[in-house]
N, CA and C atoms as a LAMMPS dump frame, in Angstrom:
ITEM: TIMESTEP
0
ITEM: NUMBER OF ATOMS
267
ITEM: BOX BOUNDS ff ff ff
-5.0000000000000000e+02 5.0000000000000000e+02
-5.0000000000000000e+02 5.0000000000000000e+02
-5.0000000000000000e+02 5.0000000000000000e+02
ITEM: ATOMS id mol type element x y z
1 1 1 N 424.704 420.954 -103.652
2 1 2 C 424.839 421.493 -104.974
3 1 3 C 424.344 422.942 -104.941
4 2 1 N 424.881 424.097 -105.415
5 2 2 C 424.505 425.236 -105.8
6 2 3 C 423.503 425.643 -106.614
7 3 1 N 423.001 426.203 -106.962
8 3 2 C 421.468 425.809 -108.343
9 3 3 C 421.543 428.139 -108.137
10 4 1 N 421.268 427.938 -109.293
11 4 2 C 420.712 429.331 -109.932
12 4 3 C 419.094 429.411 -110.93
13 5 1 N 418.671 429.893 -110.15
14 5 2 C 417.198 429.92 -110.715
15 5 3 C 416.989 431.205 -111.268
16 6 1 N 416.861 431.514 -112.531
17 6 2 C 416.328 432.844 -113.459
18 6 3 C 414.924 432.893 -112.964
19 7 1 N 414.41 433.868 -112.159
20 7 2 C 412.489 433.785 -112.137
21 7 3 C 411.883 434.422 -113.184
22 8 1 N 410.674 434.504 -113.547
23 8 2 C 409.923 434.909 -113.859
24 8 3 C 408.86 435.61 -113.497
25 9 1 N 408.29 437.445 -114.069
26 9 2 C 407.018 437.333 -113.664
27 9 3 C 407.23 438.033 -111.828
28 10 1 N 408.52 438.36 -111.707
29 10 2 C 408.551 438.874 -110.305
30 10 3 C 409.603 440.428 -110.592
31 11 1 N 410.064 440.854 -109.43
32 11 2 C 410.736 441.854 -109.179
33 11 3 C 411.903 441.512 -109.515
34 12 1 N 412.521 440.408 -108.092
35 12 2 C 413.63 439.966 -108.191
36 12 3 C 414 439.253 -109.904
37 13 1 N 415.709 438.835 -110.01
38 13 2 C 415.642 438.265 -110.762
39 13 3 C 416.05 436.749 -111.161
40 14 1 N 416.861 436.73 -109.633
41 14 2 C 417.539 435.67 -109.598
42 14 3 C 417.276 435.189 -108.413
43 15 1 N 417.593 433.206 -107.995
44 15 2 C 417.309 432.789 -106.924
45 15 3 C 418.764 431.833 -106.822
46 16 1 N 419.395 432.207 -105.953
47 16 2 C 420.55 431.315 -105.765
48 16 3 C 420.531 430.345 -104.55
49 17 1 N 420.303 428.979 -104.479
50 17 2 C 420.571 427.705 -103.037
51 17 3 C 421.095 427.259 -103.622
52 18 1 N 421.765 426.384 -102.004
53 18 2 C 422.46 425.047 -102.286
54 18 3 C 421.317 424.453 -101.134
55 19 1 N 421.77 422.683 -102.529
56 19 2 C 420.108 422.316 -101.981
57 19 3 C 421.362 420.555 -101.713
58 20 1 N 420.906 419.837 -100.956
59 20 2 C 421.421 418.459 -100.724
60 20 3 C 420.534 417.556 -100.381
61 21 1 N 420.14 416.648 -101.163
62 21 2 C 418.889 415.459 -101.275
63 21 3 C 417.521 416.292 -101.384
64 22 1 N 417.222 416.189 -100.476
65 22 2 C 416.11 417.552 -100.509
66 22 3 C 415.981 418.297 -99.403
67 23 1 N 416.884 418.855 -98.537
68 23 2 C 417.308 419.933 -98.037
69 23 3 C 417.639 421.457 -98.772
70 24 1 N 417.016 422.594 -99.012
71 24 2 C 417.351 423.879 -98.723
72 24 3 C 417.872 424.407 -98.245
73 25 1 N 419.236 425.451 -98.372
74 25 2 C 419.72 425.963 -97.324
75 25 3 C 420.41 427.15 -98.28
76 26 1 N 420.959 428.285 -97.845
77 26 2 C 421.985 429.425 -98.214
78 26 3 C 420.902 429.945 -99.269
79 27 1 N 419.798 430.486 -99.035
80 27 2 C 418.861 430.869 -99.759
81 27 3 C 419.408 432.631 -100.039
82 28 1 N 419.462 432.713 -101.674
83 28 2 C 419.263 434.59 -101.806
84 28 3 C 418.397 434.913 -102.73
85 29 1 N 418.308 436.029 -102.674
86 29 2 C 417.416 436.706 -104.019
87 29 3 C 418.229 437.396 -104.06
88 30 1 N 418.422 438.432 -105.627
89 30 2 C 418.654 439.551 -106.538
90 30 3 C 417.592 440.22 -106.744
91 31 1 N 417.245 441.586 -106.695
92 31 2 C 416.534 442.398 -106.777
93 31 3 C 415.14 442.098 -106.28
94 32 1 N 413.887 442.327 -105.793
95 32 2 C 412.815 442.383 -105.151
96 32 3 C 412.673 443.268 -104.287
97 33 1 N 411.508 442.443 -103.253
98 33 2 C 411.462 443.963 -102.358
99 33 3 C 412.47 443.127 -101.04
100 34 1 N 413.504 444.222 -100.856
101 34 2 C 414.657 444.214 -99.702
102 34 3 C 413.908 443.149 -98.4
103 35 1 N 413.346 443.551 -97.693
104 35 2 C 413.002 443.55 -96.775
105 35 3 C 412.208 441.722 -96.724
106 36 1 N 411.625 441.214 -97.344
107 36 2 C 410.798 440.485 -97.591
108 36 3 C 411.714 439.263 -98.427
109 37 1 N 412.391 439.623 -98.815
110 37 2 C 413.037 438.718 -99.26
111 37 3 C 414.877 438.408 -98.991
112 38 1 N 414.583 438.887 -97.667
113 38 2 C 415.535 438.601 -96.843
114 38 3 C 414.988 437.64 -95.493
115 39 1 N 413.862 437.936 -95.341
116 39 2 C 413.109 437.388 -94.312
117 39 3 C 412.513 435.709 -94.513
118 40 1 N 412.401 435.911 -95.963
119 40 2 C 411.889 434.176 -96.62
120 40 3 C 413.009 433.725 -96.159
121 41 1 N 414.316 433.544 -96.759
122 41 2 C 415.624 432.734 -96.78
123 41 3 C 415.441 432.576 -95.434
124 42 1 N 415.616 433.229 -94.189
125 42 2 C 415.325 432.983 -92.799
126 42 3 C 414.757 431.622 -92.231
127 43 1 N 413.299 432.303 -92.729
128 43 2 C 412.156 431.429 -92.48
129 43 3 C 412.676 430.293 -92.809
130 44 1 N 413.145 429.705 -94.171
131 44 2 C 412.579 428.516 -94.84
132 44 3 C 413.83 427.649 -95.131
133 45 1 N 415.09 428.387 -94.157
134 45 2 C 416.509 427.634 -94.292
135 45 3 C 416.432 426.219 -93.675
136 46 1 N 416.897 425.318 -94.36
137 46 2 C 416.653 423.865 -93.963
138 46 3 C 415.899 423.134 -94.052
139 47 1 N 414.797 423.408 -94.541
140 47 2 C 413.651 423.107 -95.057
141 47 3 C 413.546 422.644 -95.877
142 48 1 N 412.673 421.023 -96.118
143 48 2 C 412.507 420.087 -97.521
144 48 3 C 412.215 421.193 -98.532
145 49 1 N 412.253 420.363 -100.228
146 49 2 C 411.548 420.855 -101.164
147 49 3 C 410.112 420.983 -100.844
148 50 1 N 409.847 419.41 -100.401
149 50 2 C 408.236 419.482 -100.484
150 50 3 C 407.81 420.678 -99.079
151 51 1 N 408.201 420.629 -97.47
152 51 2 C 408.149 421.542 -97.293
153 51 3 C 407.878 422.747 -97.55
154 52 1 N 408.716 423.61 -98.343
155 52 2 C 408.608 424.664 -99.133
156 52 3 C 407.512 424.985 -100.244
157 53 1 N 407.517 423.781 -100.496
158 53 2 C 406.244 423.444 -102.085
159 53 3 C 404.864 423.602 -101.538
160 54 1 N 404.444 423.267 -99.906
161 54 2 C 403.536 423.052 -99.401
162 54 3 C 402.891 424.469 -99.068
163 55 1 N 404.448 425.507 -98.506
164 55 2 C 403.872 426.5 -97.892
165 55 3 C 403.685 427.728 -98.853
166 56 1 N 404.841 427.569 -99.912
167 56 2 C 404.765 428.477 -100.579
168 56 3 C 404.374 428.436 -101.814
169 57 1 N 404.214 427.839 -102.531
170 57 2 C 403.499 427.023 -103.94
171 57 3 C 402.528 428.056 -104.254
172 58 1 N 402.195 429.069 -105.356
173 58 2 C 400.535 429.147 -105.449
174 58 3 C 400.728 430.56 -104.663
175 59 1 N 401.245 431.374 -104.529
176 59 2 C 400.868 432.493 -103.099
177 59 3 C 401.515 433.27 -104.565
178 60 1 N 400.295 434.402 -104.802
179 60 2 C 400.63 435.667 -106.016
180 60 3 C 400.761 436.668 -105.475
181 61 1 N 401.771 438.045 -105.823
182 61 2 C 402.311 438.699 -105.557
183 61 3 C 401.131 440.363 -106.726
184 62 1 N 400.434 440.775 -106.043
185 62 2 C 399.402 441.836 -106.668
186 62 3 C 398.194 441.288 -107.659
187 63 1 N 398.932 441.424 -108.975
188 63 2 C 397.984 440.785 -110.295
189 63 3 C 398.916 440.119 -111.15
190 64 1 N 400.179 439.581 -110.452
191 64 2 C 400.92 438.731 -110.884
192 64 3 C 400.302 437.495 -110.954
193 65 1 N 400.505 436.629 -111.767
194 65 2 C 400.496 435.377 -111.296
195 65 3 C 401.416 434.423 -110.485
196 66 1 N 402.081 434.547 -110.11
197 66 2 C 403.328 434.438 -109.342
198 66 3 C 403.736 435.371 -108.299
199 67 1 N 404.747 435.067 -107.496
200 67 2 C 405.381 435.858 -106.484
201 67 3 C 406.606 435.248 -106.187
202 68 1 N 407.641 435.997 -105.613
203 68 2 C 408.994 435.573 -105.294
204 68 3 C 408.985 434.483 -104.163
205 69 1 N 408.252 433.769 -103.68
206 69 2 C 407.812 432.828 -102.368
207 69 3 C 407.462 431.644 -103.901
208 70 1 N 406.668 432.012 -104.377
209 70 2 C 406.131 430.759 -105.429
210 70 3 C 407.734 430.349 -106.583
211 71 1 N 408.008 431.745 -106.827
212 71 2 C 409.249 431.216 -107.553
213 71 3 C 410.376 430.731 -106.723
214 72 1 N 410.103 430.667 -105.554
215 72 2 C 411.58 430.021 -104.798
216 72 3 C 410.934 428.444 -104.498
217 73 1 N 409.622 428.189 -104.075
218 73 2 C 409.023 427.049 -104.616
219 73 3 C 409.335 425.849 -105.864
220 74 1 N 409.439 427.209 -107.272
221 74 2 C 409.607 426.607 -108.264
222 74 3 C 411.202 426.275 -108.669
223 75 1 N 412.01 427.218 -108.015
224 75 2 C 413.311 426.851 -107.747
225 75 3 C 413.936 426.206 -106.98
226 76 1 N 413.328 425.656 -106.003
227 76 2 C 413.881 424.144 -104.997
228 76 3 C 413.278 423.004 -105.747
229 77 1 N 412.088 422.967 -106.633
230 77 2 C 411.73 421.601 -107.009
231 77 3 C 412.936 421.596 -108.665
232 78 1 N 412.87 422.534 -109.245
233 78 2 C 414.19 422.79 -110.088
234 78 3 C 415.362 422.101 -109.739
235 79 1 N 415.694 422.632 -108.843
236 79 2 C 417.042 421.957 -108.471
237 79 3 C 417.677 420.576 -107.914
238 80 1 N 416.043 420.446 -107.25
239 80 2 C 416.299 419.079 -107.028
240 80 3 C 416.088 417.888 -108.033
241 81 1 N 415.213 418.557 -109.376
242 81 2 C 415.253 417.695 -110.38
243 81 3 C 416.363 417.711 -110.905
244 82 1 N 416.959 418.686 -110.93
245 82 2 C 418.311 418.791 -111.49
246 82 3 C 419.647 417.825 -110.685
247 83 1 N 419.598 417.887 -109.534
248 83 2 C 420.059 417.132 -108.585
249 83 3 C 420.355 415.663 -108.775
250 84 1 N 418.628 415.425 -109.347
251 84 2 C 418.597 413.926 -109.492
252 84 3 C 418.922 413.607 -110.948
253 85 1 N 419.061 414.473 -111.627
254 85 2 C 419.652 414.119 -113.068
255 85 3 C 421.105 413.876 -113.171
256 86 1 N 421.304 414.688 -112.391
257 86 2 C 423.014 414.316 -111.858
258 86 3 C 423.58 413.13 -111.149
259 87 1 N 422.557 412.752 -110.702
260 87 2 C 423.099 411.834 -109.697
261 87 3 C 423.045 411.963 -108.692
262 88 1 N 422.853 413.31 -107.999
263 88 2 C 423.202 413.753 -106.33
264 88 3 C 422.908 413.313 -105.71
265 89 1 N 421.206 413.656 -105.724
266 89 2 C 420.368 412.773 -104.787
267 89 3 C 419.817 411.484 -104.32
């Protein structure tokens, strides 16, 4: 399934995966910092929700409360709730 996540509270603005049972994969961001958030999707392709929830959950970005790692966190457990509302998973 495809999932679009609006973040909050970050640079970027958008988080686009396709996520299957609880697999991650085709990870992007919209706007943030270039470099860094090209390098997450890398890292963390294929990778459970909980996976992801474990490593990146909780990690703030200056005097944010949040960071684009925590909101892609909050956008794989998103989607997979969404997932299971559907039926997918």
């Amino acid at each position: 399934m495809e999932y679009t996540y609006k973040t909050q509270d970050t640079c970027s603005t958008e988080i686009k995966l396709n996520i299957d049972g609880n697999v991650v994969t085709n990870i992007s961001f919209t706007g943030g910092c270039n470099g860094n958030l090209k390098a997450i999707p890398l890292l963390v392709d294929g990778w459970t929700v909980e996976e992801i929830e474990k490593k990146l959950s909780g990690v703030i970005c200056g005097r944010r409360p949040t960071s684009c790692a925590d909101q892609l966190a909050r956008a794989c457990r998103a989607a997979y709730e969404e997932q299971k509302e559907e039926g997918q998973a």
